[in-house]
Structure formats: C-alpha cells, structure tokens
C-alpha positions as CSV (number, residue, x, y, z in Angstrom):
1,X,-18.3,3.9,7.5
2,X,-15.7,6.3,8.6
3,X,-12.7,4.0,9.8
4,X,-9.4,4.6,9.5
5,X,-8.2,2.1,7.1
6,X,-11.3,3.0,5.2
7,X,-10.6,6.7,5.0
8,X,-7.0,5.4,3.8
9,X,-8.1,3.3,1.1
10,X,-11.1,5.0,-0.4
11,X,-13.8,3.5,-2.3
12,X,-12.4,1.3,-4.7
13,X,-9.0,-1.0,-5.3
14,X,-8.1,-3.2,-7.6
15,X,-7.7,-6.9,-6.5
16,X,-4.8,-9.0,-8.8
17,X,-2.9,-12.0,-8.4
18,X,-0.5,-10.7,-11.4
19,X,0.7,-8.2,-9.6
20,X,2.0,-10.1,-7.2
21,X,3.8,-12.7,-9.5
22,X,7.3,-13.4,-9.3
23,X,8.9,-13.7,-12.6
24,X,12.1,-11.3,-12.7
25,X,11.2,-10.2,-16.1
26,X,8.0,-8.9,-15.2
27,X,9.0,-6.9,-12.7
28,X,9.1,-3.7,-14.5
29,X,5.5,-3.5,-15.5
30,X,4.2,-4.9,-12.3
31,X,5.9,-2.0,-10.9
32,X,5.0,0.4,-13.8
33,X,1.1,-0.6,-13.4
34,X,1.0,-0.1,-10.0
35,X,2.1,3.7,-10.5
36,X,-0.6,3.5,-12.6
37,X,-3.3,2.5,-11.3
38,X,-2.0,5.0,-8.3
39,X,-2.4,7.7,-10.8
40,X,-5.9,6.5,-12.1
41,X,-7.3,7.1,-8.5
42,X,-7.7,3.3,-7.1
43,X,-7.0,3.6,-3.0
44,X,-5.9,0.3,-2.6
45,X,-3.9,-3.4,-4.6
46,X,-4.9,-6.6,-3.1
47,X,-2.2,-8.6,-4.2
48,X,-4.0,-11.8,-4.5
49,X,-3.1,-15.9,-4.9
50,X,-1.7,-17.0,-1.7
51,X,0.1,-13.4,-2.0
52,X,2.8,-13.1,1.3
53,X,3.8,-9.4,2.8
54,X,7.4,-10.0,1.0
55,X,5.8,-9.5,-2.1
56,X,4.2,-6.0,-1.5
57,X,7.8,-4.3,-0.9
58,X,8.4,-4.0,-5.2
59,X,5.0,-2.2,-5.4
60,X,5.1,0.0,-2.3
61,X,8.6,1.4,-4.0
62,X,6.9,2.3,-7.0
63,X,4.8,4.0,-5.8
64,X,3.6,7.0,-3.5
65,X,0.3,6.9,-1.6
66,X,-1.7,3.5,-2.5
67,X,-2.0,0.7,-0.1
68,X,-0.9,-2.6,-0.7
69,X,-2.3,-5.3,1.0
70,X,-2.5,-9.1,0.9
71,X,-5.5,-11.0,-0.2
72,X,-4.5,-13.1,1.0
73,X,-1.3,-14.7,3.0
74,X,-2.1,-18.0,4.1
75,X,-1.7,-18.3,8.0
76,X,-0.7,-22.0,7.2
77,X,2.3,-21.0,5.3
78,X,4.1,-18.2,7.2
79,X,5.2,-17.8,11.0
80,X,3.8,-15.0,13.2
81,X,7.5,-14.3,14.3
82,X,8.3,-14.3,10.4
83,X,5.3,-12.3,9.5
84,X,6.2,-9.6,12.1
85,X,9.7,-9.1,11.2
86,X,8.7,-8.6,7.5
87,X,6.1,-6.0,8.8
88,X,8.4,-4.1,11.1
89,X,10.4,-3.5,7.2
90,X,8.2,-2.5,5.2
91,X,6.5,0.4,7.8
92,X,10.3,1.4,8.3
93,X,10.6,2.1,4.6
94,X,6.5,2.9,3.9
95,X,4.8,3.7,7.0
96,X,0.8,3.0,6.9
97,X,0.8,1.8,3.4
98,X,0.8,-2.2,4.3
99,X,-2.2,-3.9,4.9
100,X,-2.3,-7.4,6.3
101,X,-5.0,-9.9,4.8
102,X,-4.8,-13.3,6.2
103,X,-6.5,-16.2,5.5
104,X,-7.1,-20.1,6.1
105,X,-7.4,-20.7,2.8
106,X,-8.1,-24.1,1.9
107,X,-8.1,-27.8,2.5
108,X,-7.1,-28.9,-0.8
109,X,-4.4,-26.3,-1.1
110,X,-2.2,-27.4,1.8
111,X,-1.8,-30.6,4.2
112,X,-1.6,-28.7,7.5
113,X,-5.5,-27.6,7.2
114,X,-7.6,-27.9,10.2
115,X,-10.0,-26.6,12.7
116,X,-9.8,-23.3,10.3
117,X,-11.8,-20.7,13.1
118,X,-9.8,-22.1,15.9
119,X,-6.3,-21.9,13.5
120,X,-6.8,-18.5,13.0
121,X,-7.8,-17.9,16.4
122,X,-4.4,-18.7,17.8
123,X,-2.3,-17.0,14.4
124,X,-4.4,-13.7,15.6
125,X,-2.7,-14.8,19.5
126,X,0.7,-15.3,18.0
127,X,1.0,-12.3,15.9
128,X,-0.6,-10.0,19.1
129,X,2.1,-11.6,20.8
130,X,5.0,-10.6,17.8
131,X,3.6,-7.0,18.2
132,X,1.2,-7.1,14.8
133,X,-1.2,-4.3,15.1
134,X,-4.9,-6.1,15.0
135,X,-5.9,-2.2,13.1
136,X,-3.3,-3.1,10.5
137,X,-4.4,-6.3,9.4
138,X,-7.6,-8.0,7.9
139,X,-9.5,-11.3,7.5
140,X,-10.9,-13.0,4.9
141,X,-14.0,-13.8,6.6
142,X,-16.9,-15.1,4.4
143,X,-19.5,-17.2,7.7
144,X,-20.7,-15.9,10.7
145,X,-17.9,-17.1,13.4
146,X,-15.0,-15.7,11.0
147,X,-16.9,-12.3,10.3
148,X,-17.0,-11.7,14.1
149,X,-13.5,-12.7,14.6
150,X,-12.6,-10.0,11.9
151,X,-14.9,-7.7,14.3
152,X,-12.8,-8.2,17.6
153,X,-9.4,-9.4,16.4
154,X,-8.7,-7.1,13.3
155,X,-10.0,-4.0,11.3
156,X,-12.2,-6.0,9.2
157,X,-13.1,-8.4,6.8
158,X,-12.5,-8.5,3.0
159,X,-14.8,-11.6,1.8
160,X,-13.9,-13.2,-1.3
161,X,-16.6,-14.7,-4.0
162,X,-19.6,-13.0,-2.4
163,X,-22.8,-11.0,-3.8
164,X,-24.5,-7.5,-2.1
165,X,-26.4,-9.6,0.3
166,X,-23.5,-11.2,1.6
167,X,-22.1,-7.9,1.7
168,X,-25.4,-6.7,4.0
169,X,-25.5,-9.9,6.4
170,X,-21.7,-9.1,7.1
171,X,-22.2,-5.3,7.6
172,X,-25.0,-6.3,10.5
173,X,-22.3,-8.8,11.9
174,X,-18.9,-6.4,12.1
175,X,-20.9,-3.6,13.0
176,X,-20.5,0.2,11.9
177,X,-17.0,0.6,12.9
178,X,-14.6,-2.2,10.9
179,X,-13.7,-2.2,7.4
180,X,-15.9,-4.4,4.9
181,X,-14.1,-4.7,1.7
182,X,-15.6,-7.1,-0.5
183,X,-13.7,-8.6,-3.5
184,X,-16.1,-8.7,-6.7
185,X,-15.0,-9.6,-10.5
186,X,-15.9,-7.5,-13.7
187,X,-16.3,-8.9,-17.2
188,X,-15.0,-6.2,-19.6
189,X,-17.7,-7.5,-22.2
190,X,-21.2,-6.5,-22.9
191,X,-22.2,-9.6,-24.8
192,X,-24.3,-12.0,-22.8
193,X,-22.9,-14.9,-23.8
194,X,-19.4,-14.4,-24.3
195,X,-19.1,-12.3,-21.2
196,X,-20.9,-15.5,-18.9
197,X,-18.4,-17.6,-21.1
198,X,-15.6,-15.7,-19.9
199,X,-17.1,-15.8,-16.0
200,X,-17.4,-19.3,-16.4
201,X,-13.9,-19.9,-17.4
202,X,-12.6,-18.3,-14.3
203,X,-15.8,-19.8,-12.1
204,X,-14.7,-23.2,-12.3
205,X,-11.8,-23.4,-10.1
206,X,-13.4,-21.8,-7.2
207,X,-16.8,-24.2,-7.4
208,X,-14.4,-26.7,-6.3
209,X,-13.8,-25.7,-3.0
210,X,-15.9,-26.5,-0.3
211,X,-15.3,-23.6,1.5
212,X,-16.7,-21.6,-1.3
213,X,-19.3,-23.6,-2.2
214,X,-21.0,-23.8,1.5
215,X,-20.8,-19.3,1.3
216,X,-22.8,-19.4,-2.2
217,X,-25.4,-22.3,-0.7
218,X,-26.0,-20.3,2.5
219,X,-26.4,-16.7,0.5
220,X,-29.5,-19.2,-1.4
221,X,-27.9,-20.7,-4.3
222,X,-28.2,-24.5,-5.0
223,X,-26.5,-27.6,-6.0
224,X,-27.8,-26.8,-9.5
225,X,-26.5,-23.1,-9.8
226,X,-23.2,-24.6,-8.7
227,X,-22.8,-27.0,-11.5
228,X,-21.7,-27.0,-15.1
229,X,-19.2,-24.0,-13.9
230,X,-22.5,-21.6,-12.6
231,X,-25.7,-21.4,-13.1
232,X,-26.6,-17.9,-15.4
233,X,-28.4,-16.8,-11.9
234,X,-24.9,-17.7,-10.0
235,X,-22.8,-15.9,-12.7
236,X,-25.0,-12.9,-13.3
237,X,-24.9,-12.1,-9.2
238,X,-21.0,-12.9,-9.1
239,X,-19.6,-10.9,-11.6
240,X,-20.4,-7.8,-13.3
241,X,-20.6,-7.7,-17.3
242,X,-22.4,-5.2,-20.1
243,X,-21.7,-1.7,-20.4
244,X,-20.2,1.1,-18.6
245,X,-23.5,1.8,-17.1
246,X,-24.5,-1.9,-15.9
247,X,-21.1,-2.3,-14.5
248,X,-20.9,0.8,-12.2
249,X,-24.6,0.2,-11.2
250,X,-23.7,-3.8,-10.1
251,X,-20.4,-2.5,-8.2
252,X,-22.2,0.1,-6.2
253,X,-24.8,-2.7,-5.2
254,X,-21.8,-3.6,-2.7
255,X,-21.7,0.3,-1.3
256,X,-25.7,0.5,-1.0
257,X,-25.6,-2.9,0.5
258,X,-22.8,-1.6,3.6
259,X,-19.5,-2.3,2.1
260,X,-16.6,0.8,2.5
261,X,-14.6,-0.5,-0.1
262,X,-15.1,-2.7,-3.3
263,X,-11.7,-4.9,-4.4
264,X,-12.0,-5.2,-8.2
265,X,-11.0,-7.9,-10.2
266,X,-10.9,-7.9,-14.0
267,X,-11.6,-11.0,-15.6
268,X,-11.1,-10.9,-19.6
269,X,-9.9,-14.5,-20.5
270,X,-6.5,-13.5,-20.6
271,X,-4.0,-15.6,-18.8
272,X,-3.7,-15.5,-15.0
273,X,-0.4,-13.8,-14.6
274,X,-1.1,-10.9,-17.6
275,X,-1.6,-7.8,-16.0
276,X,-5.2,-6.5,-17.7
277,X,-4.1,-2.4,-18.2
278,X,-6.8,-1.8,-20.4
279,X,-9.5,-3.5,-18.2
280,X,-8.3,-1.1,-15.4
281,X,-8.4,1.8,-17.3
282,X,-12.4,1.7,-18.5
283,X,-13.2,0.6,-14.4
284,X,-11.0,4.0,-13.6
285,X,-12.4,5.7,-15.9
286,X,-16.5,4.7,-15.5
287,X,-16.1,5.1,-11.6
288,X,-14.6,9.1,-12.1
C-alpha cells in the first residue's frame, strides 16, 4: 500500500519469540540468525512472547538494515515514560530500524487487565505525551474498535491468529494508507496428518484465550472448530502446510486479500525457545 514503514519492511518478516529469549548462552546464535535471516532477504523480526523494546538492542547490533519490532510489548507491563526513554536509545544507536508493537494482551496473563480499548487508549495518550512517534509504533489490533484505533493513533495494525478474510475486513477498516501486517504460521511438513498434528500442538494454547477465541468466532468459525485443539477447517485456514508450492500460494492469500506485509512464523514441533534455521531457510528460499 505504499507507506512508509511498509516500503521499509518489504513483503515479508519473520515473526519468533526465540529470538527474543534471554538465556546468556544463546545469545550468539540469536545474534548470528538474525544476520541471517537479514542476508536471506526478510524485511522485518517480530520478536514475539510479551517481547519489550530492551530486547531488540542485541539484534539491531547484529545486524545492518532489518527492522526489529515487538509483537508484542504488553502496555500492562511497561511505563510510557520507561518505554520512551528506551526508544530515544535505540534510534541514537539505529535510527529507523525499531518498530513499536503494543498490545493488551490478555486477561489470564496479568492481574491489571481491564477495559482493554480504553487501556490502550490512554497508553497511546501517555506515550504522545513522552514524545513516541504514533508512525513508529503499531497495534495488535484483531476487532473493529482496536483496528480503527491502529488507524488514527499509530501506523498500523499487525493482527495475530487471523486468516485472509480477516486480513480483507481490516484492510476496509485502516484504510489504504496504514500498515496491515498480519502474523500467519507455516508447518514445514507436507503430510496431512502430521503437519495438522504439529498445528495442533501449537493451536492449543491460544484456543484458550477469550480474546482469541471471540476473533476466530466472528471471522465464522464455531464452538466446534474451536475444540479438541482445532477443527481440520480451523487448522487448514490458520496455518499453512504441504509443499513449497501450497505454502507460497496460502501466504500470498494475505497479499491478494490487502495485507503489506506477512509476519512468518515457523512451527515444526520443536521447542519454543529453538531457533528453526532450517524452517527459515526453505520460506526464504520458496518466496525468492
């Protein structure tokens, strides 16, 4: 769609909560795989898991050009004043290359949850107050009201757990000018049955949160596609699986359907915090 964070990020990133883990050991490869996956042409790492701006500073260092952003930091957890300060940093040392994805992430996560819209509304005040660009940070909108904050109070929206037509229904809401970058998950595994195994293994955790849940029922999915860990019909639309040609098809659904960007997440069954190299390298290499 032509905006400027879009034209900074390009077509495709690569969304990971390993890479933003913590463990001083792992350090080294976090760092070496993001030069990486900077090399294999990916415009953009979402640092995902409750993620916070401090930990993008290892991964800007290693690297030259790629964006890092947060998807996402939970307004619940860090101050505006806090958040700003961090920020100022980081653009010092790497100006243009942060992105800031915020969130309200969820009731079951944290005892401070409440009104969420309204929440965010008045982190958005306090970090316009702290000096925060709104073009330099994002929301992880998934309804209606959240998707048209993203439209007036930031440079988009970057909606977690969705399919195309979510992807279509939030393109009409933010208009043609803000960034839509939608996260979607790819099963390196052409086997029907172990590749919906592996979907389902990761499924699970999100179909028990309501915030979730309520997105996937109002995009026309039902209490039955939501049990049991997902439905084949919820599965099948939530994650790409199959061969190099099936996957690249299913990802560009989200480009045809409006989105600027596509945040991919490789799910293989390995453990949450192992960084999946070789998962990265086929997407790289079937999107060239």
């Amino acid at each position: 769609m032509g905006t400027p964070v879009a034209e900074d990020i390009g077509r495709y990133g690569i969304w990971s909560s390993a890479l933003r883990a913590e463990d001083p050991e792992g350090s080294r490869e976090r760092a070496e795989a993001a030069a990486e996956l900077e090399e294999l042409g990916f415009g953009a790492l979402w640092l995902g898991g409750s993620a916070s701006v401090g930990h993008a500073a290892p991964l800007l260092d290693a690297t030259d050009r790629i964006t890092v952003a947060t998807s996402i930091q939970s307004i619940w957890q860090h101050a505006a004043a806090d958040t700003a300060a961090l920020l100022a940093e980081l653009e010092a040392a790497h100006p243009g290359r942060f992105l800031l994805g915020l969130g309200v992430s969820h009731a079951k996560l944290t005892d401070r949850y409440r009104r969420p819209y309204t929440a965010m509304k008045d982190h958005l005040d306090a970090l316009d107050a702290a000096g925060v660009p709104a073009g330099r940070r994002v929301l992880a909108a998934l309804g209606p009201r959240m998707l048209e904050l993203a439209r007036d109070r930031a440079a988009g929206a970057i909606p977690y757990l969705v399919t195309p037509g979510h992807t279509a229904g939030a393109r009409e809401v933010l208009g043609e000018g803000p960034l839509l970058a939608p996260e979607f998950k790819v099963v390196p595994e052409a086997d029907p049955a172990r590749a919906r195994e592996v979907a389902r293994g990761y499924l699970g955790r999100y179909l028990e949160l309501p915030n979730y849940t309520r997105s996937l029922l109002r995009l026309g999915f039902s209490e039955d596609d939501l049990a049991g860990g997902g439905s084949d019909r919820l599965v099948d639309a939530v994650f790409a699986w199959g061969d190099d040609s099936a996957i690249r098809a299913r990802i560009k659904e989200f480009l045809a359907a409006g989105a600027d960007h596509v945040a991919l997440q490789v799910v293989d069954g390995s453990p949450q915090n192992a960084l999946p190299r070789a998962g990265w390298r086929r997407l790289a290499a079937l999107l060239a």
